[in-house]
PDBQT receptor file of N, H, CA, C and O in Angstrom, charges set to zero:
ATOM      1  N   UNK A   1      41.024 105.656 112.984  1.00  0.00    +0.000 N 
ATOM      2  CA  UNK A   1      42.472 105.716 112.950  1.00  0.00    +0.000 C 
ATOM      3  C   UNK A   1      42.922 106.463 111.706  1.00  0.00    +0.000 C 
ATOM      4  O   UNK A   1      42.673 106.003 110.592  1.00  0.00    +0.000 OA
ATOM      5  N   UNK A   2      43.668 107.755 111.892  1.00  0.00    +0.000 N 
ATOM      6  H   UNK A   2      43.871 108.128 112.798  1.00  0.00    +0.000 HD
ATOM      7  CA  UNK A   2      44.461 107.855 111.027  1.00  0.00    +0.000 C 
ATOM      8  C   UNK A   2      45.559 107.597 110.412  1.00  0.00    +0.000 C 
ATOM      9  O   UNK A   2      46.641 107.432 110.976  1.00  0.00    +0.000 OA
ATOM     10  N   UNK A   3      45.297 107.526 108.805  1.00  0.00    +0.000 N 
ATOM     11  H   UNK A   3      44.418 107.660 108.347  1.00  0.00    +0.000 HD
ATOM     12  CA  UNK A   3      46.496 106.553 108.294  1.00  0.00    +0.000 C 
ATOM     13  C   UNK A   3      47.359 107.562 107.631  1.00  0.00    +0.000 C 
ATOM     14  O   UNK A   3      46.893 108.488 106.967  1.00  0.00    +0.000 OA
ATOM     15  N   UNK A   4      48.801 107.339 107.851  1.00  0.00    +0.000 N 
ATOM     16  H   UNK A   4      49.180 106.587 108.390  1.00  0.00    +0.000 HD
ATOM     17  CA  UNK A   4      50.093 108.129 107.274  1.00  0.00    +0.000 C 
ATOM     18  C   UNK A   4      49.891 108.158 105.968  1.00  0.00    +0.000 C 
ATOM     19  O   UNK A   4      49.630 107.108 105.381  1.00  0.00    +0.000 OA
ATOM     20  N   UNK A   5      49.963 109.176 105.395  1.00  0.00    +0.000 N 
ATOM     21  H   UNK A   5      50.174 110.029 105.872  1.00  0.00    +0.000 HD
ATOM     22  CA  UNK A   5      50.384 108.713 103.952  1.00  0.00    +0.000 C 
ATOM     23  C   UNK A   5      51.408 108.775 103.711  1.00  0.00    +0.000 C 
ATOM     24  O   UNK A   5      52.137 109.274 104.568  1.00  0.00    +0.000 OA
ATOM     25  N   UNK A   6      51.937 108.369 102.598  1.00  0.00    +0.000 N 
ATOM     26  H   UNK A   6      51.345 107.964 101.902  1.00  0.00    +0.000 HD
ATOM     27  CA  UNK A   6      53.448 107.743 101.717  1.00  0.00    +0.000 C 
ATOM     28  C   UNK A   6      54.283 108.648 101.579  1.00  0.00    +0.000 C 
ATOM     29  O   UNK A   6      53.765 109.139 100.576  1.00  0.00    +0.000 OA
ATOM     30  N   UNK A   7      55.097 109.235 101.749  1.00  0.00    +0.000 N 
ATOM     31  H   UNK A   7      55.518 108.835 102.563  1.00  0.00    +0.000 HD
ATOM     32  CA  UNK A   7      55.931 110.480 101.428  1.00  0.00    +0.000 C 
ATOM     33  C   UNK A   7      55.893 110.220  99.929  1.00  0.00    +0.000 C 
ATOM     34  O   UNK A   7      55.619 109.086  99.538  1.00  0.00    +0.000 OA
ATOM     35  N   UNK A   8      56.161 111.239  99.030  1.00  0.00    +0.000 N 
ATOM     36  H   UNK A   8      56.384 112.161  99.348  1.00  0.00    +0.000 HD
ATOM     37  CA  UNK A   8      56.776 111.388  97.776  1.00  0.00    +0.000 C 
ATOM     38  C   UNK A   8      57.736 110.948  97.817  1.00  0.00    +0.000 C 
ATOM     39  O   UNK A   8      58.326 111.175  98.874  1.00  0.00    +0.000 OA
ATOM     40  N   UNK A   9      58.517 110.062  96.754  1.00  0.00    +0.000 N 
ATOM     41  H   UNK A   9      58.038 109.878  95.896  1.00  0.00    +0.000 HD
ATOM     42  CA  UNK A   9      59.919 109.830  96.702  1.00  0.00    +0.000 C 
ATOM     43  C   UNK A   9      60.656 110.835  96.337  1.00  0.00    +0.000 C 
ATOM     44  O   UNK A   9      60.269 111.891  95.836  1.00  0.00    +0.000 OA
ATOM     45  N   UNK A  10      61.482 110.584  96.530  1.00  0.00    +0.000 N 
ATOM     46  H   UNK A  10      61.797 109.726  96.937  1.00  0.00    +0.000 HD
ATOM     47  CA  UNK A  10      62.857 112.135  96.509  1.00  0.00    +0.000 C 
ATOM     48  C   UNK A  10      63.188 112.234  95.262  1.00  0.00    +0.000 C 
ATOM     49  O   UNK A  10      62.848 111.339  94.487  1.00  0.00    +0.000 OA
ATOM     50  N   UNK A  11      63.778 113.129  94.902  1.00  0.00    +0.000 N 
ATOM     51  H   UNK A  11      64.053 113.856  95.532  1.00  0.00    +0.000 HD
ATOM     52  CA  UNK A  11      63.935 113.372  93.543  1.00  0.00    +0.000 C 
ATOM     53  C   UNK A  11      65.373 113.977  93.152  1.00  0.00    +0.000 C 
ATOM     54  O   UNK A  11      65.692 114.344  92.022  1.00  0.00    +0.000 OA
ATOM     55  N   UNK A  12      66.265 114.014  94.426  1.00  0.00    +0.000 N 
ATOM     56  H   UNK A  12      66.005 113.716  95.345  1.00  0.00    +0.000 HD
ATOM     57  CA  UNK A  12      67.164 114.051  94.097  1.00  0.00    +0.000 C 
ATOM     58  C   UNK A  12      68.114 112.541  94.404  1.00  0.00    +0.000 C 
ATOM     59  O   UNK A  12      68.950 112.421  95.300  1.00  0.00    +0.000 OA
ATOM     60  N   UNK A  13      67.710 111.453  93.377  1.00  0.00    +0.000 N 
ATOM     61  H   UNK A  13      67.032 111.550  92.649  1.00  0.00    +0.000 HD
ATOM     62  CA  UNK A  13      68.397 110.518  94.296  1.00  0.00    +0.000 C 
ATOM     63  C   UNK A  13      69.754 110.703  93.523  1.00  0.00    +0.000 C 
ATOM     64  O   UNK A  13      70.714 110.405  94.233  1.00  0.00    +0.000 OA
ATOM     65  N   UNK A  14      70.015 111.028  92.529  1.00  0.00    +0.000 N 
ATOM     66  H   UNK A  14      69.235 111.270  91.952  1.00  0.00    +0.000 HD
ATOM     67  CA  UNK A  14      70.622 111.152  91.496  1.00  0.00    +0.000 C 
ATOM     68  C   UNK A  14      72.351 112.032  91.952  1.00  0.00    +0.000 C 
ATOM     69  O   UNK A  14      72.435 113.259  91.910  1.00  0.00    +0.000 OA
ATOM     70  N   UNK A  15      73.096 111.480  92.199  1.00  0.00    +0.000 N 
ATOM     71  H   UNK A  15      73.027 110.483  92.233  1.00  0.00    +0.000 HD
ATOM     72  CA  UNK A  15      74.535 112.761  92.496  1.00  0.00    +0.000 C 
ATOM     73  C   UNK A  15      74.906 112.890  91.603  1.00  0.00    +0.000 C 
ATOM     74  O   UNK A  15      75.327 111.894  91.015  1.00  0.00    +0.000 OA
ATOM     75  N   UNK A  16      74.997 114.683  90.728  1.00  0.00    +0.000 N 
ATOM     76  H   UNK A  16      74.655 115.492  91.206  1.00  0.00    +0.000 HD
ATOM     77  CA  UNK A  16      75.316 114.496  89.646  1.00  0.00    +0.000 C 
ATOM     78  C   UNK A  16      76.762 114.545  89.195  1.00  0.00    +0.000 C 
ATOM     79  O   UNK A  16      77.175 114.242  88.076  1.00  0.00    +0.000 OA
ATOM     80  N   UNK A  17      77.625 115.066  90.456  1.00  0.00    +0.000 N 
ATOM     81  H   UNK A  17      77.289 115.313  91.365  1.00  0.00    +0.000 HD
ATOM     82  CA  UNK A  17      79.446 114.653  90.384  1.00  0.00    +0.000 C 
ATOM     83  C   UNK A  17      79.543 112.959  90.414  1.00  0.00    +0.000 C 
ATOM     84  O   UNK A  17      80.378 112.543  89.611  1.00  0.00    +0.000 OA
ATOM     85  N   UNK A  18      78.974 112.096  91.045  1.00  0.00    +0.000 N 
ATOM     86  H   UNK A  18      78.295 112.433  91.697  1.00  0.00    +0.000 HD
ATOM     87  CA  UNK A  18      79.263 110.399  90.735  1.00  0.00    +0.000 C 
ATOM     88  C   UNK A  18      78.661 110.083  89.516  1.00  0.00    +0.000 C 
ATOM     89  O   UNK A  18      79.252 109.429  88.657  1.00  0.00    +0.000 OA
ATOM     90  N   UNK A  19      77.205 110.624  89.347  1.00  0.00    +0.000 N 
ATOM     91  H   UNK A  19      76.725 111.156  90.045  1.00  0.00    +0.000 HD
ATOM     92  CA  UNK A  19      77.215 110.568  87.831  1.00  0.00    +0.000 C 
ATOM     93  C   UNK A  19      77.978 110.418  86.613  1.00  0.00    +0.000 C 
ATOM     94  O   UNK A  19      78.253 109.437  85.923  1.00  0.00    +0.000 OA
ATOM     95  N   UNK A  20      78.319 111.973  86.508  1.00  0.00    +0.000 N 
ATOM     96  H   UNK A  20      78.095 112.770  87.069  1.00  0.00    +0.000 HD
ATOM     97  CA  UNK A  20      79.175 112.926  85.284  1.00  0.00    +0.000 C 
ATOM     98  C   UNK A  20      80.588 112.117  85.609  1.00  0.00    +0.000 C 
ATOM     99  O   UNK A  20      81.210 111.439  84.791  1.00  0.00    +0.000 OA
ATOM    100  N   UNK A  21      80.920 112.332  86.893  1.00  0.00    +0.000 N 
ATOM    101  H   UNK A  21      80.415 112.883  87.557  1.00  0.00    +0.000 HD
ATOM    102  CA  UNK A  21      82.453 111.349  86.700  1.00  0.00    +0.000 C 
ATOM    103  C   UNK A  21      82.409 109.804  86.295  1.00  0.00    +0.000 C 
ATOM    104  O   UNK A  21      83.356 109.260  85.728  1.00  0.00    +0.000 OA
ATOM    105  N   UNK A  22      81.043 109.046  86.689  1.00  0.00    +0.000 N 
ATOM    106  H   UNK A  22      80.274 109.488  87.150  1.00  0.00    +0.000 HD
ATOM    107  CA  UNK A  22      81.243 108.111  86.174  1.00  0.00    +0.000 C 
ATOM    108  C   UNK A  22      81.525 107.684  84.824  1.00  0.00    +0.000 C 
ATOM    109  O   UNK A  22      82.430 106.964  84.402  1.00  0.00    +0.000 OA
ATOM    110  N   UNK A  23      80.037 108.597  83.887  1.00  0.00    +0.000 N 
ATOM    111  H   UNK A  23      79.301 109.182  84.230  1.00  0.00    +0.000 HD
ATOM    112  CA  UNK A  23      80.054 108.562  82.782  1.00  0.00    +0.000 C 
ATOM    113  C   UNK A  23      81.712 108.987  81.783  1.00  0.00    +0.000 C 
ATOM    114  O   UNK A  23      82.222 108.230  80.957  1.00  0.00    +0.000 OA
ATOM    115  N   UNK A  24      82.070 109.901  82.048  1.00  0.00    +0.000 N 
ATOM    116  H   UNK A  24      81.657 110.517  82.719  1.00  0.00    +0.000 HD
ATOM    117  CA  UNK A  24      83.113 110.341  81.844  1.00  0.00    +0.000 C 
ATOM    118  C   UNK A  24      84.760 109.060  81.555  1.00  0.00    +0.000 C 
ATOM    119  O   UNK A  24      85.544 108.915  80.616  1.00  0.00    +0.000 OA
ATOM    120  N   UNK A  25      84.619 108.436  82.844  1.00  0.00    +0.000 N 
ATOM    121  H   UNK A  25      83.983 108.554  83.606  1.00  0.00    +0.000 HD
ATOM    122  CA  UNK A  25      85.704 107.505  82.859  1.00  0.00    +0.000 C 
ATOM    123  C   UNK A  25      84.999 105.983  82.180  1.00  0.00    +0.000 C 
ATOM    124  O   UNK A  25      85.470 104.862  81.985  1.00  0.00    +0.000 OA
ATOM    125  N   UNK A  26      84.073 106.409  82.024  1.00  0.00    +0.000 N 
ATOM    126  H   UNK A  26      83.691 107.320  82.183  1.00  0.00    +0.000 HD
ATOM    127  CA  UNK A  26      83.564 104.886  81.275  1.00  0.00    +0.000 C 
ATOM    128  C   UNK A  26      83.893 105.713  79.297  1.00  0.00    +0.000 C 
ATOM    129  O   UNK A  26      84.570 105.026  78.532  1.00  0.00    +0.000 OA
ATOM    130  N   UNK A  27      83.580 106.495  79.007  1.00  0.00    +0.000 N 
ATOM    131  H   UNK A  27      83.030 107.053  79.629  1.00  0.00    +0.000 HD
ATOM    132  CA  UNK A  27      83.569 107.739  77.853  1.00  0.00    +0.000 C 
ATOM    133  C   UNK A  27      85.226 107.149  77.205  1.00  0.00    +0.000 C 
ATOM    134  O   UNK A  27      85.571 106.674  76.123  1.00  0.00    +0.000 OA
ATOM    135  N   UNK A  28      85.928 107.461  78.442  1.00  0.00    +0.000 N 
ATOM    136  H   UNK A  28      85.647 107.847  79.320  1.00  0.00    +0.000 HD
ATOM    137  CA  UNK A  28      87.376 107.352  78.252  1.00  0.00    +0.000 C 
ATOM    138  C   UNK A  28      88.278 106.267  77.897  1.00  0.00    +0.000 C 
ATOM    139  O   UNK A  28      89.280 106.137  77.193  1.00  0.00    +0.000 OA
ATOM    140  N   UNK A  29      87.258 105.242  78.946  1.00  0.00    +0.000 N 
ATOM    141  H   UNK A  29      86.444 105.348  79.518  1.00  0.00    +0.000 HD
ATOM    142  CA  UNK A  29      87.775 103.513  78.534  1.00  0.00    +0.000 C 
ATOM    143  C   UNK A  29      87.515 103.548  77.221  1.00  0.00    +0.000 C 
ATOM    144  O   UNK A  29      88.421 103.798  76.426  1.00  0.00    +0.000 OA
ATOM    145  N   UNK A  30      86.345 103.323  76.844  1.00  0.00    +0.000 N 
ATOM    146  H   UNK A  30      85.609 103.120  77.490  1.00  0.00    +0.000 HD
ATOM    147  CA  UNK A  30      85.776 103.329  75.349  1.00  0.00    +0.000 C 
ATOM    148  C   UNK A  30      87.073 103.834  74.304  1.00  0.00    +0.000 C 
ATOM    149  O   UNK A  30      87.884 103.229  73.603  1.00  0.00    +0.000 OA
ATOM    150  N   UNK A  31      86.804 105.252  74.601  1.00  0.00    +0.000 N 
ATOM    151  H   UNK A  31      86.145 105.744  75.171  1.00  0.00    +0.000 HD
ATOM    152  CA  UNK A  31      87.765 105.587  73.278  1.00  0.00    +0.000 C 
ATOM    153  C   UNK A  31      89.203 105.262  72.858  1.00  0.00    +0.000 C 
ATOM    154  O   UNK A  31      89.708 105.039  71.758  1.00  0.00    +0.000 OA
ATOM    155  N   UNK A  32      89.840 105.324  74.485  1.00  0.00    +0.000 N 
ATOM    156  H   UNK A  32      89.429 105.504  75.378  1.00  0.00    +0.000 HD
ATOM    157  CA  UNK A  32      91.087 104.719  73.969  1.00  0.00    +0.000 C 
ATOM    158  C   UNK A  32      91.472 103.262  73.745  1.00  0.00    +0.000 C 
ATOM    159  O   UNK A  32      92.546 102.867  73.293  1.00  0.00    +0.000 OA
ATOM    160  N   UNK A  33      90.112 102.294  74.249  1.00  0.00    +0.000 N 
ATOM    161  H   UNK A  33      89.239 102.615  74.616  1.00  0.00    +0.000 HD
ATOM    162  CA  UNK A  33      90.242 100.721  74.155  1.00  0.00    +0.000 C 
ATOM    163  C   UNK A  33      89.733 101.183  71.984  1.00  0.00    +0.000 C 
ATOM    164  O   UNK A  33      90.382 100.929  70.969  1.00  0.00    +0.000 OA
ATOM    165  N   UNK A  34      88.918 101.607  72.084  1.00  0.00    +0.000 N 
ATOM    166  H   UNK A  34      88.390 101.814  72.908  1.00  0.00    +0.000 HD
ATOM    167  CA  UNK A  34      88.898 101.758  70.200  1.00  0.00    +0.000 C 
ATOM    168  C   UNK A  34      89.893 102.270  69.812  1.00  0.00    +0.000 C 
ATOM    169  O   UNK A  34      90.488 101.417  69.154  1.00  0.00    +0.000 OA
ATOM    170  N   UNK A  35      90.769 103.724  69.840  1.00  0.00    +0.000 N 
ATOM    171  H   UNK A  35      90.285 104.417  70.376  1.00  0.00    +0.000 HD
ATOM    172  CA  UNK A  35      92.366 103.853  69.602  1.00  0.00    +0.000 C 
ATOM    173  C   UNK A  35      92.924 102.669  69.084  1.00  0.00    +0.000 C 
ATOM    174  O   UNK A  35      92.971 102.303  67.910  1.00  0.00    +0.000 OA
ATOM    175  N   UNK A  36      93.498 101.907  70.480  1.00  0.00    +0.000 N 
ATOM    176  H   UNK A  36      93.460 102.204  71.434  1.00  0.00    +0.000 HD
ATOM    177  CA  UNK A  36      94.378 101.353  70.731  1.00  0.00    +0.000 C 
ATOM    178  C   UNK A  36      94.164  99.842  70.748  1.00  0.00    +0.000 C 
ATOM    179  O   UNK A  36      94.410  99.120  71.714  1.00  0.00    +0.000 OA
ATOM    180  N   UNK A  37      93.777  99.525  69.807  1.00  0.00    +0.000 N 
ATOM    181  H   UNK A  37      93.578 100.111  69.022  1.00  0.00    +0.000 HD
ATOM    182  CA  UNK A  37      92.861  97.937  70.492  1.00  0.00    +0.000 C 
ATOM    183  C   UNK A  37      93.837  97.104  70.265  1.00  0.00    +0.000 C 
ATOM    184  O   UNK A  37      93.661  96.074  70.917  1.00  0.00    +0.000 OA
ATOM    185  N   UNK A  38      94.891  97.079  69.564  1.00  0.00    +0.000 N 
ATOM    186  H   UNK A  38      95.033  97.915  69.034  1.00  0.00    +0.000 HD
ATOM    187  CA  UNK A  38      96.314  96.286  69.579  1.00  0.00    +0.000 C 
ATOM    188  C   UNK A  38      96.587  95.452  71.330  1.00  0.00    +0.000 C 
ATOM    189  O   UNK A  38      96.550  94.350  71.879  1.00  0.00    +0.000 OA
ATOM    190  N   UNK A  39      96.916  97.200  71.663  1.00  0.00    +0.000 N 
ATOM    191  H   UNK A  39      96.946  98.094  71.217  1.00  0.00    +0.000 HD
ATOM    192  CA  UNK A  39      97.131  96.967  72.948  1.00  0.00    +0.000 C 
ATOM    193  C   UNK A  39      96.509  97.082  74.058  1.00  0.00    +0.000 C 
ATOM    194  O   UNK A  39      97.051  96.959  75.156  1.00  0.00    +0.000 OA
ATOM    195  N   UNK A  40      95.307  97.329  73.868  1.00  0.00    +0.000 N 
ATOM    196  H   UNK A  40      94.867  97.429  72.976  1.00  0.00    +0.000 HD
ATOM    197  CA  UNK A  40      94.203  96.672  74.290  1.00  0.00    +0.000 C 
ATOM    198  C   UNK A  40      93.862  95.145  74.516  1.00  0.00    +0.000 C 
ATOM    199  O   UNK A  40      93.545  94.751  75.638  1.00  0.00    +0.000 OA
ATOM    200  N   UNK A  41      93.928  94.322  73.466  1.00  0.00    +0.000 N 
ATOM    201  H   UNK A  41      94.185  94.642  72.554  1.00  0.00    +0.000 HD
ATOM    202  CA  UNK A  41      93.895  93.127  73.142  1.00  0.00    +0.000 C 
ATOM    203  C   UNK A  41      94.891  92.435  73.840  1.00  0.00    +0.000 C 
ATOM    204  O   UNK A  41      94.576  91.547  74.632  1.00  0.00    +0.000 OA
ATOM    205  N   UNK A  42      96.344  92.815  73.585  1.00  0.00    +0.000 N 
ATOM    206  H   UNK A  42      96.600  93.536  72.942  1.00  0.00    +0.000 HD
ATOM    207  CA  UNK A  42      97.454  92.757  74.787  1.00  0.00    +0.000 C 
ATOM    208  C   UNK A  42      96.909  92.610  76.367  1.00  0.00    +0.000 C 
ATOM    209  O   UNK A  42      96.815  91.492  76.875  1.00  0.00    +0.000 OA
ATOM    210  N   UNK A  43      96.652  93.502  76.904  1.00  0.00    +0.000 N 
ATOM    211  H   UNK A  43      96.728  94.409  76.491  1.00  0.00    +0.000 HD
ATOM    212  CA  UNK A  43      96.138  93.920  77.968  1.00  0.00    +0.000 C 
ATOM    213  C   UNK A  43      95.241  93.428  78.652  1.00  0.00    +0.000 C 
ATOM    214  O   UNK A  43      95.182  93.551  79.876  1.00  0.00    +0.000 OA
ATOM    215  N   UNK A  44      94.306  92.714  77.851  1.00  0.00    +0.000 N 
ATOM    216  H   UNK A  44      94.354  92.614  76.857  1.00  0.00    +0.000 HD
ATOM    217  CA  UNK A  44      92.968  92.226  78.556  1.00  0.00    +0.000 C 
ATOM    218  C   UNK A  44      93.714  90.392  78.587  1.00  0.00    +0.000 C 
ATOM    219  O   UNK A  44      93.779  89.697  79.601  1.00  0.00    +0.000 OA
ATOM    220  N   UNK A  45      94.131  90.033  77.350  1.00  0.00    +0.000 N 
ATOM    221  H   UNK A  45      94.079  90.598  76.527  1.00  0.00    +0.000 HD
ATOM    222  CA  UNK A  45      94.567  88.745  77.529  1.00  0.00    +0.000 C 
ATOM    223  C   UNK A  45      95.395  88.691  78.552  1.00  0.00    +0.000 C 
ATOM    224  O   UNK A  45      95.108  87.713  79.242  1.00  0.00    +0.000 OA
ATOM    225  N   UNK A  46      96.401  89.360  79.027  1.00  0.00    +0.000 N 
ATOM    226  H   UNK A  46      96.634  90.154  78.466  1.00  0.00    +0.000 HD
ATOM    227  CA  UNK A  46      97.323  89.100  80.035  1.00  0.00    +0.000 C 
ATOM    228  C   UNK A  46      96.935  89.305  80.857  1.00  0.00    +0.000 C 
ATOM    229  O   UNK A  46      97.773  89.167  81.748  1.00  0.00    +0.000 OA
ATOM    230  N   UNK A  47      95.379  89.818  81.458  1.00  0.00    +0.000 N 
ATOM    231  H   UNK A  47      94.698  89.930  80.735  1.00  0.00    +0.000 HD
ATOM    232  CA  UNK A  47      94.671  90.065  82.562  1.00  0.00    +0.000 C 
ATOM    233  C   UNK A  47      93.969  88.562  82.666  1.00  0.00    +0.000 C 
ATOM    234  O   UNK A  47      93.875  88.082  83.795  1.00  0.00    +0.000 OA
ATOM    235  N   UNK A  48      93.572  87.953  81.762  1.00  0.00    +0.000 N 
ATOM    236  H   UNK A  48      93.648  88.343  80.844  1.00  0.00    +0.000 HD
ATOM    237  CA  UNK A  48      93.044  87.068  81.917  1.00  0.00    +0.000 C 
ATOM    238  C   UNK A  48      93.565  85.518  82.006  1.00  0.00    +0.000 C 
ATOM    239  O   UNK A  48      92.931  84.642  82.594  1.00  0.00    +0.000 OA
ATOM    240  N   UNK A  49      94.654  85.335  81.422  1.00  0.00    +0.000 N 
ATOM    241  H   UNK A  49      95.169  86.047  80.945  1.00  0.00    +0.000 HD
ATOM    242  CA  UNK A  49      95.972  84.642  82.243  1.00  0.00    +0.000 C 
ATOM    243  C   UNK A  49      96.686  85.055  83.102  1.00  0.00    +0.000 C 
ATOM    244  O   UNK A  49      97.896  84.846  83.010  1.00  0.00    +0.000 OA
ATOM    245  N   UNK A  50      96.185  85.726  84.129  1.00  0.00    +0.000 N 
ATOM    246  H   UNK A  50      95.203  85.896  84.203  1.00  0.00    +0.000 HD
ATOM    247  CA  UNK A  50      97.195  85.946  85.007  1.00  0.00    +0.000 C 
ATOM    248  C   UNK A  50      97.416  85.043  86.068  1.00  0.00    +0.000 C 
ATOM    249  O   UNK A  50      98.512  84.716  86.522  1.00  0.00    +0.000 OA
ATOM    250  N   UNK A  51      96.124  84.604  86.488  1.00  0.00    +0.000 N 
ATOM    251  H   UNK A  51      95.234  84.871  86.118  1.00  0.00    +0.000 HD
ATOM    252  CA  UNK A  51      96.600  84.157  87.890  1.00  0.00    +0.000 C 
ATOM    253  C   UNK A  51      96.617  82.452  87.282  1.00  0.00    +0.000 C 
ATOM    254  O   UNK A  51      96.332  81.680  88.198  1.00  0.00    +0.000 OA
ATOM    255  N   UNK A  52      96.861  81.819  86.087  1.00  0.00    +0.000 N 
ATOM    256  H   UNK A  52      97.092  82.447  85.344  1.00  0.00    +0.000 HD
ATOM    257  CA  UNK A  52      97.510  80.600  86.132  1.00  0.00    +0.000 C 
ATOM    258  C   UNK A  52      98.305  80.561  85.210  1.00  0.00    +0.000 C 
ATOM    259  O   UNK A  52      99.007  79.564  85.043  1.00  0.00    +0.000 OA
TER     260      UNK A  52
């Protein structure tokens, strides 16, 4: 009996537009939550009392 062998795994699993955009909008949180951390600080607390 012959046995299949394994394909190579792919090597493009990688999309590099969901990538780069991800990285990018995570890049962005960052800098302006450091900016702005006043209202930042604002922002996250009133997110986190919100629903009582």
């Amino acid at each position: 009996m012959a046995k299949n062998a394994p394909s190579p795994p792919s090597r493009d699993r990688l999309n590099p537009v969901v990538f780069h955009g991800s990285v990018a909008g995570i890049v962005t949180f960052l800098v302006l939550t450091l900016l702005f951390t006043e209202q930042a600080g604002t922002f996250f607390d009133a997110g986190l009392a919100w629903p009582g």
